[in-house]
VOGU-3710 file (C-alpha; in Angstrom, 3 decimals, decimal comma):
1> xxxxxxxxxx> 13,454/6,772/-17,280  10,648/6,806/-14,286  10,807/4,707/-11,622  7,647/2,915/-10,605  7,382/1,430/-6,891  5,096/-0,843/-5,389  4,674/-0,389/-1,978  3,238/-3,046/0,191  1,760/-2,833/3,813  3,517/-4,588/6,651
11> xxxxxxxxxx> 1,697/-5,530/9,897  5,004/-6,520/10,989  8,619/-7,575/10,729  7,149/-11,099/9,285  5,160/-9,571/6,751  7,641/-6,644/5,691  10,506/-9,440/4,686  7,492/-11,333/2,779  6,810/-8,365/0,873  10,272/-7,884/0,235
21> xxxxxxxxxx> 10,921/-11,009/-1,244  7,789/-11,385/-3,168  8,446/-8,375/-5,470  7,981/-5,096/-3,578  10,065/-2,071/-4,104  8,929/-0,242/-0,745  7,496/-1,428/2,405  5,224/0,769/5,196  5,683/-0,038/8,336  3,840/1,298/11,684
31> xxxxxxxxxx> 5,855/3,071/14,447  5,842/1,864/17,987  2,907/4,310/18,395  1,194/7,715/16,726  0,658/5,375/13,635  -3,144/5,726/12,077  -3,583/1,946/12,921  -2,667/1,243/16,194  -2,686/-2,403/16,375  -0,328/-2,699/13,836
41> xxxxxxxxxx> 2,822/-0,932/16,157  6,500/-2,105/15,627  9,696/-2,310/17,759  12,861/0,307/16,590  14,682/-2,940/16,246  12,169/-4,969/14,132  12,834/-1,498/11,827  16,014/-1,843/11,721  16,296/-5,466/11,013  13,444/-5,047/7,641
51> xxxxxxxxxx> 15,893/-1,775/6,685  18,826/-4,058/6,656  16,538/-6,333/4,173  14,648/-4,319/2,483  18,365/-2,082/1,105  19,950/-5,131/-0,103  17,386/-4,559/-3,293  17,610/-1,038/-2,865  14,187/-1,122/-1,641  12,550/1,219/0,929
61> xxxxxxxxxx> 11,207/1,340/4,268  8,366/4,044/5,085  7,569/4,249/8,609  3,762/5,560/9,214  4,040/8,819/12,112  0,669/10,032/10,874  -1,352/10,438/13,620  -2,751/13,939/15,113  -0,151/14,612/17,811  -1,228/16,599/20,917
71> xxxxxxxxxx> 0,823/18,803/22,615  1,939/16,553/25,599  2,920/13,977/23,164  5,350/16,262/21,259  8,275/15,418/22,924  7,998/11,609/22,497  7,103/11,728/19,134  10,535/13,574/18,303  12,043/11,103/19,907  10,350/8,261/18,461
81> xxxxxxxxxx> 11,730/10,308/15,006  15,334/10,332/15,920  15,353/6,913/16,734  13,689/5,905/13,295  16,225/8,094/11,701  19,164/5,743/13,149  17,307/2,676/12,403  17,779/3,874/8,621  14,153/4,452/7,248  13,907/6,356/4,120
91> xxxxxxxxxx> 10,732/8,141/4,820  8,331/9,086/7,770  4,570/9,497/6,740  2,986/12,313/8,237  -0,502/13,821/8,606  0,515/15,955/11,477  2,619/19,036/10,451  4,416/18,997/13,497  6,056/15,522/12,527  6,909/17,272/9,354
101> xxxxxxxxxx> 9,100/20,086/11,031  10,120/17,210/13,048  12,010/15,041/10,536  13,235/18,022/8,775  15,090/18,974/11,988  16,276/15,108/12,805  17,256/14,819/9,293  19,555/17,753/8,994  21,208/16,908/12,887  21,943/13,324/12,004
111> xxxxxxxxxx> 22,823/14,246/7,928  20,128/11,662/6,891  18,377/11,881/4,164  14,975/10,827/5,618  12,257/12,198/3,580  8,265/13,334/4,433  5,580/11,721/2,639  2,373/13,315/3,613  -0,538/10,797/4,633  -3,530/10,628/2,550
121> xxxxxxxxxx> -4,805/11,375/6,002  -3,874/14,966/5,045  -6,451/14,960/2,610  -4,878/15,637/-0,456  -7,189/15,623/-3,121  -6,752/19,184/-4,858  -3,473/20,588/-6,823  -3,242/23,397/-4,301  -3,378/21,253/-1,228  -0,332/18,999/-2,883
131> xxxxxxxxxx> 1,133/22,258/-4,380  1,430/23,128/-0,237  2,382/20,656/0,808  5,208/19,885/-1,521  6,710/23,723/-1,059  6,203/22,623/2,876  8,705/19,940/2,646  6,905/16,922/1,293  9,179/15,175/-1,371  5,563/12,613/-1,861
141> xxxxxxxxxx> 1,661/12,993/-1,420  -0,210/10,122/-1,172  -3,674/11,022/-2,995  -7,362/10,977/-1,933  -8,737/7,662/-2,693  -11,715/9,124/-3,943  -9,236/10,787/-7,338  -9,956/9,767/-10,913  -7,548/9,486/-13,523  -7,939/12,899/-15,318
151> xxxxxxxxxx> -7,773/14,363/-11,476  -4,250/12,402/-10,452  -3,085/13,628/-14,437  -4,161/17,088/-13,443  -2,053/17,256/-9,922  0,762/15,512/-11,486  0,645/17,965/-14,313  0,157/21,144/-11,943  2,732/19,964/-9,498  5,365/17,524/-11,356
161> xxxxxxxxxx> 7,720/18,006/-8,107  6,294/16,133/-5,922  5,900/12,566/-6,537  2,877/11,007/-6,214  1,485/7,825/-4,668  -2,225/6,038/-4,981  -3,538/2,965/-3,636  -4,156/0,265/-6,129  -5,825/-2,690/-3,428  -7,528/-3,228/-0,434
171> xxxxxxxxxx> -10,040/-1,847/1,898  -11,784/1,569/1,233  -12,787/4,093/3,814  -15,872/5,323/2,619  -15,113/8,627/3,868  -12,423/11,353/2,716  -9,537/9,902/4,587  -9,005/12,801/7,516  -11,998/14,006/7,303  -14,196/11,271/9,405
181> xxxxxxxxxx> -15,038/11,533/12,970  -17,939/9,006/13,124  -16,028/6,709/15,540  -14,552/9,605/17,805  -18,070/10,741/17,919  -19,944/7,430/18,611  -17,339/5,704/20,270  -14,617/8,033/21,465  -12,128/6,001/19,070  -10,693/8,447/16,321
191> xxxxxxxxxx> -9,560/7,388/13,320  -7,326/11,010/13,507  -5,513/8,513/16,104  -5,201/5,269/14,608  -8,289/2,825/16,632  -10,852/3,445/13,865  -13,879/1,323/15,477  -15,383/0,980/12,086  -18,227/2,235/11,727  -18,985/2,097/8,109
201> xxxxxxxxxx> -19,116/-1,204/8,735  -22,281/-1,168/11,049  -25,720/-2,498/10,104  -28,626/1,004/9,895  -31,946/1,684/8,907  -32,889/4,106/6,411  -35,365/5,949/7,476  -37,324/9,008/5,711  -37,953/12,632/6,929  -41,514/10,944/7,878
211> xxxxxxxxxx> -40,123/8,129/10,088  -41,241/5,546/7,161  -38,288/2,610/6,842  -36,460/2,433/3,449  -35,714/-1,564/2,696  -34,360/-3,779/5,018  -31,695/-2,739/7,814  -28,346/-3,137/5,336  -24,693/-1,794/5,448  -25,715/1,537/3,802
221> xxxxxxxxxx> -22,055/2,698/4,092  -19,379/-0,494/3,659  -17,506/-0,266/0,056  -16,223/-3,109/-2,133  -12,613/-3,360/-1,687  -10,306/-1,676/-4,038  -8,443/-3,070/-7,404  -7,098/-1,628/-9,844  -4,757/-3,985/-10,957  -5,817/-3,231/-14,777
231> xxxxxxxxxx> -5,144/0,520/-14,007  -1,276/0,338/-13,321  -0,019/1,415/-16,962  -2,894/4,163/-17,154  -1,400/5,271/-13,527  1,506/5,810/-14,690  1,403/7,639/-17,656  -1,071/10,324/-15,412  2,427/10,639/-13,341  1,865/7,965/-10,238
241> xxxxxxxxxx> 4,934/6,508/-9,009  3,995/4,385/-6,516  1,671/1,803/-6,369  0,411/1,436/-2,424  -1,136/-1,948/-1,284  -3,778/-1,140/1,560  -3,149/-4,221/4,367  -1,519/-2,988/7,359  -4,024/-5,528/9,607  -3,429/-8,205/7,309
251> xxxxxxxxxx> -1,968/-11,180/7,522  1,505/-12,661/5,969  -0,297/-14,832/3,531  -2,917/-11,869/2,246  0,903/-9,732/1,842  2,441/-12,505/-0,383  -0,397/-13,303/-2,495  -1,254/-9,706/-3,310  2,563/-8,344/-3,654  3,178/-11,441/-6,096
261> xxxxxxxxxx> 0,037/-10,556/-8,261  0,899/-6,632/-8,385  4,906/-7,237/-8,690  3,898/-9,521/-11,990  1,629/-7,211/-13,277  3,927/-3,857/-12,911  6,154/-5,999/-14,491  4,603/-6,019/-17,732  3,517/-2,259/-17,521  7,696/-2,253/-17,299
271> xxxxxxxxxx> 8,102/-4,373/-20,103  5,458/-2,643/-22,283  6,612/1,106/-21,824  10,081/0,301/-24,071  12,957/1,958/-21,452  10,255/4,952/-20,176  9,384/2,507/-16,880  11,880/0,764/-14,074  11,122/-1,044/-11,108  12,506/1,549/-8,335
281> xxxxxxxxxx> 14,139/-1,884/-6,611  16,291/-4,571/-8,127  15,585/-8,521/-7,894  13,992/-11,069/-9,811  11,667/-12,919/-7,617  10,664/-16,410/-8,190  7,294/-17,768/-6,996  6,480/-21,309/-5,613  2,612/-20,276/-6,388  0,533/-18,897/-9,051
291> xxxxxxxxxx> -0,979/-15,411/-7,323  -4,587/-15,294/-7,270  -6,390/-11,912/-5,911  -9,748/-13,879/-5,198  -8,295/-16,226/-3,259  -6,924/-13,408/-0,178  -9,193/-11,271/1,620  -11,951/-9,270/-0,655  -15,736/-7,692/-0,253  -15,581/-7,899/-3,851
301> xxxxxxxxxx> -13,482/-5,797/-6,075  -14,214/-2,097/-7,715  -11,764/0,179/-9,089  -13,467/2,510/-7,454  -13,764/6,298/-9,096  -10,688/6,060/-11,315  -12,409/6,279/-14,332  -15,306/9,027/-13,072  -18,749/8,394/-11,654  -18,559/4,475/-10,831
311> xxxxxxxxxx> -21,961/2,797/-9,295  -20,073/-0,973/-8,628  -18,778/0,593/-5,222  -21,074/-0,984/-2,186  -21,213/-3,474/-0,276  -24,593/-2,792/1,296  -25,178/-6,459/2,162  -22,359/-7,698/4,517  -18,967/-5,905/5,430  -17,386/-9,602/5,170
321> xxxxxxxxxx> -15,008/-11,124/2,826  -16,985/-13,050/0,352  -13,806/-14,264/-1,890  -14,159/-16,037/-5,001  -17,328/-17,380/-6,653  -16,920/-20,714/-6,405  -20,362/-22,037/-8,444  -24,368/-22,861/-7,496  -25,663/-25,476/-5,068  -26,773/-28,191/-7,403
331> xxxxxxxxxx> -28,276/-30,877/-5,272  -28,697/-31,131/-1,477  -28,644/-34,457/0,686  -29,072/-34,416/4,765  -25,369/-33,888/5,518  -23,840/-33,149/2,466  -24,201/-31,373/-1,022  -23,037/-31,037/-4,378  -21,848/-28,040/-6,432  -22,322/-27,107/-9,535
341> xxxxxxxxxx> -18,434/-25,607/-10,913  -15,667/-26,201/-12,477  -13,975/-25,285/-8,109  -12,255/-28,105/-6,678  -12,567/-27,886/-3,299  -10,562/-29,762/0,215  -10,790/-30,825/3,818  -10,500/-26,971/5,867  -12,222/-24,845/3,140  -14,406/-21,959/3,899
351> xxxxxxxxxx> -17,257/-21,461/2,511  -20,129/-19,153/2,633  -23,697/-17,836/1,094  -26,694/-15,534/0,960  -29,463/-16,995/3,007  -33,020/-16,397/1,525  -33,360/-13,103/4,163  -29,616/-11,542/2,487  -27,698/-12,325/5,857  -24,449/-13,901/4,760
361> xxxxxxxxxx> -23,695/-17,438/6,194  -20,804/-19,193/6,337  -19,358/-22,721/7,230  -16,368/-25,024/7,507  -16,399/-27,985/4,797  -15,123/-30,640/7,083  -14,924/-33,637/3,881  -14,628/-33,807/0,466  -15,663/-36,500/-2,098  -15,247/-35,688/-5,603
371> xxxxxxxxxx> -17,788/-32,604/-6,301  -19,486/-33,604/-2,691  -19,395/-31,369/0,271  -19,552/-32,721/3,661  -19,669/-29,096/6,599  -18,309/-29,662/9,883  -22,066/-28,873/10,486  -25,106/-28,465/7,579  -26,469/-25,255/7,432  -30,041/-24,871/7,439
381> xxxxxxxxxx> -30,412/-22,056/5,828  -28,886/-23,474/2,598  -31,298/-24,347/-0,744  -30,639/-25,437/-4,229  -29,720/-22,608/-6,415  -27,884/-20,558/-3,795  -24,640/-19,063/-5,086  -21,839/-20,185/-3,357  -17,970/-18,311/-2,109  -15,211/-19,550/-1,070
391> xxxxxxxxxx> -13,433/-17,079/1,429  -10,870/-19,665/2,597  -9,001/-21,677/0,091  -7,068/-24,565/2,567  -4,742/-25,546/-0,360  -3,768/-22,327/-1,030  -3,170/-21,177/2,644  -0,827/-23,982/2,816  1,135/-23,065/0,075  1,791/-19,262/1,367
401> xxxxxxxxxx> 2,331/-21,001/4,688  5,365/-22,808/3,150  8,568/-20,449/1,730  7,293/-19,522/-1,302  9,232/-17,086/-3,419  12,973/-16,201/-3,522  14,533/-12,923/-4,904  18,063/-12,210/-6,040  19,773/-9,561/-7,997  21,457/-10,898/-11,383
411> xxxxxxxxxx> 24,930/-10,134/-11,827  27,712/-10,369/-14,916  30,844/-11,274/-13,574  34,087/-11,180/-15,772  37,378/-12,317/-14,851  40,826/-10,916/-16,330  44,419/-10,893/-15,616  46,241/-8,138/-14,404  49,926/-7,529/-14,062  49,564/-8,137/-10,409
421> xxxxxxxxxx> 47,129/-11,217/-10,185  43,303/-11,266/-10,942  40,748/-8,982/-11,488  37,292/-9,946/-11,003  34,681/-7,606/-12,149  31,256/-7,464/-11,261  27,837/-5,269/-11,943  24,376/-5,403/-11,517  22,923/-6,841/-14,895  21,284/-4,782/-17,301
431> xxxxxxxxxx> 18,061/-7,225/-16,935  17,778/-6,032/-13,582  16,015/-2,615/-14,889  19,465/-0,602/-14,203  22,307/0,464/-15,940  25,550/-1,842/-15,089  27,817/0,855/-14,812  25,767/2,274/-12,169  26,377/-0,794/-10,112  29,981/-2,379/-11,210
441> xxxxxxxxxx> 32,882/-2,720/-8,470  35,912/-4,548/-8,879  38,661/-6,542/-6,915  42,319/-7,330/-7,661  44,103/-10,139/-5,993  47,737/-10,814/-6,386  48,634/-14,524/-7,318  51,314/-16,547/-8,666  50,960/-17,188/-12,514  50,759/-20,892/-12,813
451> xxxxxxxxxx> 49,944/-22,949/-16,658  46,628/-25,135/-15,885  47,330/-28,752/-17,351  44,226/-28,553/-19,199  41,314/-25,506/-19,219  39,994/-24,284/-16,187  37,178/-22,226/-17,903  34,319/-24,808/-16,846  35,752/-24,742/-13,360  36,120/-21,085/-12,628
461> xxxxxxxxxx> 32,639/-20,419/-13,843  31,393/-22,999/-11,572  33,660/-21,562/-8,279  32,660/-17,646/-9,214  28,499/-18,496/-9,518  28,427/-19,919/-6,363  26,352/-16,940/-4,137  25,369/-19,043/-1,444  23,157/-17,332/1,318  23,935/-14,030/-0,735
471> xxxxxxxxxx> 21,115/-11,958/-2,324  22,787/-12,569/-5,516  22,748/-14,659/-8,562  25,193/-15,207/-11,307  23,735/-14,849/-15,084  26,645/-14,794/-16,925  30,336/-15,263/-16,231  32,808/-14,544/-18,938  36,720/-15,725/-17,903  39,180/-14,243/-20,216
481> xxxxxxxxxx> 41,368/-16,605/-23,057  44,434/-15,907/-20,125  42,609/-16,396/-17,194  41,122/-19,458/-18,230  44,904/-20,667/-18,965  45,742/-20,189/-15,329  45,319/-22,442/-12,212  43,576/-20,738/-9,956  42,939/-23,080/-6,473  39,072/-23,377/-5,728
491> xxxxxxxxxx> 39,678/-21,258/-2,341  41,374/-18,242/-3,951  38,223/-17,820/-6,325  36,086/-18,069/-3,447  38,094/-15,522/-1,706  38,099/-13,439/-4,414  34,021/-13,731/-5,562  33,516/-12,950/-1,397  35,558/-9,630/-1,653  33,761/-8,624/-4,699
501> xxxxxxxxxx> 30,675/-9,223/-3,226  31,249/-7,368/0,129  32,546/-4,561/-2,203  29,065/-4,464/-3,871  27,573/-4,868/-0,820  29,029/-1,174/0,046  28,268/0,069/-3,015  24,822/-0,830/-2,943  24,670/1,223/0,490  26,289/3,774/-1,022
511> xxxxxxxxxx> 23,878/4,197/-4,436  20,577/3,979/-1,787  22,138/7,154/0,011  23,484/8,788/-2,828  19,525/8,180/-4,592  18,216/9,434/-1,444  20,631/12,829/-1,383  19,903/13,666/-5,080  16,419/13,228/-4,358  16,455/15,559/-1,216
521> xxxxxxxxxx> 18,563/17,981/-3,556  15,818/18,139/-6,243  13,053/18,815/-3,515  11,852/22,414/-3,834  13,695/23,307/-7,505  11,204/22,463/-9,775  8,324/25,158/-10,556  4,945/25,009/-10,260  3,695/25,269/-13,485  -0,119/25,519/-12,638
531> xxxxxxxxxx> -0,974/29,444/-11,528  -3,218/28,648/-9,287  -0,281/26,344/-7,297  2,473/28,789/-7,891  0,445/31,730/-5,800  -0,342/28,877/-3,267  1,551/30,917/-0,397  -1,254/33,147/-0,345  -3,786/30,251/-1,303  -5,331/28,515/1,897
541> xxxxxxxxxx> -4,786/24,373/1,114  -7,934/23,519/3,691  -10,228/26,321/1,411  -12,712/23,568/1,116  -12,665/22,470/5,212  -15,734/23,964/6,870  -16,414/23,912/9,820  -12,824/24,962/10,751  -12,325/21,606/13,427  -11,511/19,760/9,878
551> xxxxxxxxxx> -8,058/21,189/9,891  -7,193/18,903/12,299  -5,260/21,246/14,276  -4,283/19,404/17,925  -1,039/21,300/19,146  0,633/24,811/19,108  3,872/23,542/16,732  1,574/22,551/13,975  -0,190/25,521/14,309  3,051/27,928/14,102
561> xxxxxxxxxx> 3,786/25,780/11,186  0,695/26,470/9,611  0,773/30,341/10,185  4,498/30,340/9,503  3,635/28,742/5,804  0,862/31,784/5,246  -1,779/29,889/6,107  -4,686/31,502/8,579  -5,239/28,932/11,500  -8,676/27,716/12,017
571> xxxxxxxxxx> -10,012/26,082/15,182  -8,653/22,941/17,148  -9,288/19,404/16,066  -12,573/17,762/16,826  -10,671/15,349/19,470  -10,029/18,414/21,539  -13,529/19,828/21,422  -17,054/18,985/22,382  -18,636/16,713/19,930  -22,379/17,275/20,252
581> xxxxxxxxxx> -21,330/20,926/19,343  -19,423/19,117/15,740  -22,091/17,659/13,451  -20,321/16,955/10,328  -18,709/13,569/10,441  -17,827/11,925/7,495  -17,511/13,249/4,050  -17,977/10,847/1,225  -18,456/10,302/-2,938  -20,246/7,002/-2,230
591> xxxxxxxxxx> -24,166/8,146/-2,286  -27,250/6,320/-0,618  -29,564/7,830/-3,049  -27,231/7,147/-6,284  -27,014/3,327/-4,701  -30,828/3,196/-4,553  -31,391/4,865/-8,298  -32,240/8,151/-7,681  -29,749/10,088/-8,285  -30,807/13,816/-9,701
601> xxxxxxxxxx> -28,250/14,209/-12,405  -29,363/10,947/-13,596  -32,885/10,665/-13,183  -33,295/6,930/-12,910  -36,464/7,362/-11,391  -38,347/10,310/-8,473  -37,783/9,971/-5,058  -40,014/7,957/-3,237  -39,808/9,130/-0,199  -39,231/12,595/1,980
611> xxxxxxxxxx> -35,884/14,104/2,768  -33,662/14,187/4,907  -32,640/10,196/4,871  -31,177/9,560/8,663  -29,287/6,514/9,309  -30,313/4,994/12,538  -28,734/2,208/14,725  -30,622/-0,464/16,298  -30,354/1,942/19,595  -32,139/4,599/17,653
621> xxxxxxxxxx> -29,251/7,168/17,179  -29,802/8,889/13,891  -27,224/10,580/11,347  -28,668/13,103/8,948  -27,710/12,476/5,245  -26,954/15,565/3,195  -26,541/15,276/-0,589  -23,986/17,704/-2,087  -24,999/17,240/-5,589  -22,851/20,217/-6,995
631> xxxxxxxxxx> -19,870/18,071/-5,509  -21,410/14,629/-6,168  -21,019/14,383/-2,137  -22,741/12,629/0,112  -22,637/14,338/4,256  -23,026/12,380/6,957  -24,120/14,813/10,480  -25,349/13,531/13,836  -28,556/14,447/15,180  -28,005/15,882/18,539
//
């Protein structure tokens, strides 16, 4: 039986015990500092506290270490590891390979089993690259965005070590995650070290190799968001175990709403696969709220390149959320307007539109009556016919503002009489996705046999499902024909249900290490079964990564690393180096000229214009477009 895992994105301690409780199995989490989004640091002891959570379920904590780490950092960033490794995190994700050697070392001094998940800021997007990076030390690879189905199916089937984890929602970096230095170069802000300034989300020009303007100025490189909430099953069965939720900026309510939708909907890929699926966690949740992905952040949704070549990818005409359509303005008065839609709308809602120039506008509704919309101030720009988004839904904010979903583990519980006393048993249930036996302790309590004067049955079961603030809920109690003859005061059976529940308690603990050993055991025993991956010692992972600054090389230890591992070191990261002397930027399957129809493979239509294509900002810096067609890749340089 596989176990799947969704694994949400947590800004913070607030958002990682949200996530918990609305259905995740695993949680990421950013570091104090050297994560890849810096804003989104947390304190050793906010760690600790979602660990604590998060193990009750036997769910995981990830902590994100996966910056580039230069050499005067080293020593603080081994620090920063031990310290994780005593707050109890289950994995550290890494793009530098020094952090790799790093928690290997911490691991084996404090006998944790803390495992390495390598970033999908590694780049790993080929079975070689995985292949490495699994014989390196990497029990998980989180893949390229950019991967379709057959090209997850082939890594999985070339290295079925290693597992494998994909993002199913949120925002897309329209470059080969790793591999973009557009914002180090423009605004010396590198993504390599988590402050990303964004800028595939800029406004250019298109201008031809004769300085003539193609269309208006538009956001020529901001994506869609991603969903592939339909994909999950298909996932699987291509050999993805883990499900990742892109968010680590967003908010608490964004977290809930999007956990809730994916927890339901791995749910029934569970349900579906009869016994080859689990969830990787245990707990029923229950939801206050019916999820609704339009309703949190979105630039509209694509699945992206999962199923090949996909031209529903851009975003060319705002890098905002829209939302969800919400209908067409049927009638305008001076301060008001009607819609025409089945939406119901309230007092705080947000609303926005396409103006007749393709700007996006947006307002506040500051009244509703019936279909009638009164903003907090009429915008001009509006006209009859416009379609019309809603990127803030007031109603529904308020419910995720509220406590909205509860989870507990289900548990049989079965009292019997012993020579001694009582014995209360009790074990995860078998609903919960595990077996019982896995999960069963027991307590014995020595009483004083005393005849009930009528049967306590009713009365026991009542005492024994009482879980209070516990994580747990009762199911089904059976009480034995002798038990049930006995009178048993109400504050022995409480005593007795608390023991057995501190004893499971411990034996949770004990079935998250003893998961985490076996799975540190099986690291590095299964074979490669692809060729080309089992020669991968002698097979250079960054093959593809010309110029050689793309290695992202930034201090000696991941360099000895490198060499140590067979591989030939190539030059120092672009952070290091002189920029203007680094043209290559970004690296990306979205393409300008497939978005405008001319794409050469297809032949929609000839070129009107003359190559290059340079993007230019509004203060005239260029970037040279280079279309890889044998790759279906789009290069992005800068003009020096």
């Amino acid at each position: 039986m596989t176990r799947l895992e969704l694994l949400a994105p947590a800004r913070d301690l607030e958002c990682g015990l949200a996530a918990i409780d609305h259905g995740a199995d695993a949680v990421y989490i950013g570091a104090p500092a050297f994560g890849a989004r810096a804003e989104a640091g947390n304190s050793i002891d906010d760690i600790r506290q979602l660990c604590d959570h998060a193990h009750r379920f036997l769910a995981k904590v990830y902590v994100t270490v996966n910056t580039i780490i230069y050499e005067e950092e080293l020593e603080d960033v081994e620090h920063l590891v031990r310290q994780l490794g005593e707050a109890g995190v289950d994995a550290i994700l890494v793009q530098d390979m020094a952090v790799l050697e790093m928690v290997q070392r911490v691991a084996a001094e404090q006998q944790r089993p803390i495992e390495v998940h390598a970033s999908t800021q590694a780049d790993n997007r080929t079975p070689e690259r995985v292949g490495w990076l699994w014989q390196a030390g990497c029990s998980r690879v989180v893949l390229a965005r950019e991967l379709t189905l057959e090209q997850m199916r082939t890594i999985h089937q070339a290295v079925p070590g290693v597992e494998l984890e994909a993002f199913v929602h949120g925002a897309l970096c329209v470059s080969f995650s790793g591999l973009c230095y557009a914002s180090q170069h423009c605004f010396h802000r590198s993504a390599n070290r988590g402050v990303c300034a964004q800028f595939c989300r800029l406004k250019f020009d298109l201008v031809d190799g004769d300085g003539q303007y193609i269309d208006r100025p538009r956001y020529w490189l901001s994506l869609k968001d991603m969903c592939r909430i339909d994909y999950l099953g298909q996932m699987a069965d291509a050999g993805i175990t883990s499900f990742k939720i892109e968010g680590r900026l967003k908010g608490v309510g964004y977290v809930k709403n999007v956990v809730a939708a994916y927890s339901e909907q791995l749910d029934k890929v569970v349900k579906r696969s009869g016994g080859r699926y689990r969830r990787s966690a245990l707990g029923r949740v229950a939801l206050s709220f019916t999820p609704d992905l339009r309703k949190s952040f979105n630039r509209g949704f694509t699945p992206y390149f999962i199923d090949g070549r996909n031209d529903n990818i851009a975003s060319p005409d705002t890098p905002k959320a829209l939302g969800e359509y919400v209908g067409k303005v049927k009638e305008i008065r001076k301060d008001s307007f009607n819609v025409a839609g089945l939406a119901t709308f309230a007092n705080g809602d947000g609303l926005c539109f396409f103006d007749d120039s393709k700007q996006l506008c947006g307002f506040r509704v500051n009244r509703v009556e019936g279909n009638r919309i009164f903003p907090l101030q009429m915008p001009p720009q509006l006209r009859k016919g416009f379609p019309l988004y809603r990127n803030a839904d007031a109603t529904f904010e308020k419910l995720l503002a509220k406590p909205s979903a509860t989870r507990r583990i289900p548990l049989d519980m079965r009292l019997d009489v012993t020579e001694a006393g009582l014995r209360l048993e009790t074990m995860v249930s078998e609903g919960a996705g595990v077996s019982g036996t896995a999960l069963r302790v027991g307590v014995e309590m020595e009483v004083e046999r005393q005849e009930a004067r009528q049967p306590q049955q009713e009365n026991i079961c009542r005492q024994l499902s009482r879980m209070g603030g516990t994580v747990y809920e009762a199911v089904r109690v059976e009480v034995s024909e002798e038990a049930a003859r006995l009178f048993v005061p109400s504050s022995m059976l409480a005593t007795l249900r608390r023991q057995c529940l501190d004893a499971l308690d411990k034996r949770m603990v004990q079935e998250a290490q003893t998961s985490m050993l076996h799975r540190k055991q099986q690291l590095g025993r299964s074979p490669l079964h692809s060729s080309s991956v089992s020669s991968v010692a002698s097979t250079s992972p960054h093959a593809h990564l010309s110029p050689t600054y793309l290695q992202n090389l930034a201090n000696s230890q991941a360099r000895a690393f490198y060499e140590q591992h067979g591989i030939p070191v190539m030059g120092e990261a672009f952070e290091l180096g002189d920029s203007h002397d680094r043209p290559l930027l970004m690296q990306c399957r979205h393409c300008i000229r497939r978005l405008l129809g001319c794409c050469p493979k297809e032949r929609h239509r000839p070129v009107p214009w003359k190559e290059p294509l340079f993007l230019q900002l509004p203060d005239k810096r260029r970037f040279r477009l280079q279309f890889d067609c044998q790759q279906c890749q789009m290069n992005v340089y800068a003009e020096k």
